[in-house]
C-alpha angles and dihedrals in degrees: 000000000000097000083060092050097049085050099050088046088052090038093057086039082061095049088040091052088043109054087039088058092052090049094052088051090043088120103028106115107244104018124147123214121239114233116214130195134174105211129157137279131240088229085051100260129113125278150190132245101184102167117161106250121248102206118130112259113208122240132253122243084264088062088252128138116251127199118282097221121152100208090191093051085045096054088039083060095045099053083049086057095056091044086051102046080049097052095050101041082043090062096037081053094055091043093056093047090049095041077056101046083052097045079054095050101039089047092056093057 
């Protein structure tokens, strides 16, 4: 289980770093966004799909490519992140407590 929850912690890092990267090139001419998707693992933990994304960026009044960064999908991202990084500190935190409660009970036999 704790293997699960460790993935799940460095697989919403990753989404976190990567939609923070796009926003910070939100403004920098050519960039490409980087897509990021949790998906499962075939041992049962959690994984990571980054591809570059392939949408069409417009062009700026000078005929130049801008980013095609979607800053909506990025803070969406961003605010799953956080849920993610939660829900999984959330759960670490319960299996301490009850790893605790059994080492108490085991100790007073």
């Amino acid at each position: 289980m704790s293997s699960i929850l460790i993935s799940a912690l460095r697989a919403n890092e990753i989404l976190q770093a990567n939609a923070s990267s796009n926003v910070a090139n939100m403004y920098t001419p050519d960039y490409k966004a980087i897509n990021t998707t949790i998906v499962p693992s075939v041992d049962g933990t959690v994984d990571v799909n980054t591809t570059r994304s392939d949408e069409p960026a417009p062009l700026d009044t000078e005929g130049r490519m801008q980013s095609n960064v979607d800053a909506a999908k990025e803070f969406t991202d961003m605010m799953q992140a956080k849920t993610g990084f939660e829900a999984a500190l959330s759960a670490i935190s319960i299996r301490e407590g009850m790893m605790n409660d059994l080492m108490n009970i085991l100790t007073k036999k």
